[in-house]
C-alpha positions, 0 to 999 in steps of 0.5 A, a space after each residue: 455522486 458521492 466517493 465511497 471512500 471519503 464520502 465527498 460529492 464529484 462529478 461522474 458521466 453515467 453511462 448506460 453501462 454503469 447505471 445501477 453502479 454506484 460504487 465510484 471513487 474520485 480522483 483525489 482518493 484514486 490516488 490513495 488506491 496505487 501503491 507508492 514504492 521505496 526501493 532500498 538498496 542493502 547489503 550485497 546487492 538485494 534490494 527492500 521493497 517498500 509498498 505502501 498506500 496512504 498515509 491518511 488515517 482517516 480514510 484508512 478503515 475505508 481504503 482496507 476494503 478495497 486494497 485486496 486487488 492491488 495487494 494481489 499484484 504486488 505479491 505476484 509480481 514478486 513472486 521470488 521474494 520474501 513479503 512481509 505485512 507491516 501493522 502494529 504488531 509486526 512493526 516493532 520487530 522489524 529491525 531483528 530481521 537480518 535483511 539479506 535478502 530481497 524483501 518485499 514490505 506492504 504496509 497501509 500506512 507510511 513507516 520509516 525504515 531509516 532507523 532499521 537500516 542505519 542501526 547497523 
């Protein structure tokens, strides 16, 4: 069969359950489902969390998707901590916010944040 998200054939056991289920993802592409954490340390002991997902931009339209469920977690999960969604407009203004706090960043493509923090 093939991958839903970059569309390559691999090999998948079908199980009765599954029959009429044809929305499978190979392993190279699991991967770019499961959020990749950066945890930052900053001033006076809170902490920047940094979740992103990929770094390919080829697949990325495809993976946006499928990433609601993943995103879901990540927001429960920090429950107490301010989040914010880094894209194109938001990104440049970034290094304004006076990290404080425990902050929580998703992103669906990898950006550096070392300049943000060492322009202190």
């Amino acid at each position: 069969m093939r991958c839903s998200i970059c569309h390559k054939p691999f090999f998948h056991n079908i199980s009765f359950k599954n029959l009429f289920y044809f929305n499978f993802i190979c392993s190279n592409c699991v991967q770019y489902l499961k959020p990749k954490k950066l945890s930052i340390p900053i001033d006076d002991g809170y902490l920047l969390n940094y979740y992103y997902f990929t770094d390919d931009e080829t697949i990325e339209r495809e993976l946006t998707l499928r990433l609601f469920n993943a995103i879901k977690g990540i927001i429960k999960d920090n429950y107490n901590s301010l989040i914010l969604f880094l894209d194109d407009d938001t990104f440049p203004f970034i290094n304004y916010f006076r990290f404080k706090e425990n902050i929580t960043l998703i992103s669906i493509v990898f950006e550096d944040l070392e300049y943000i923090l060492s322009s202190d």
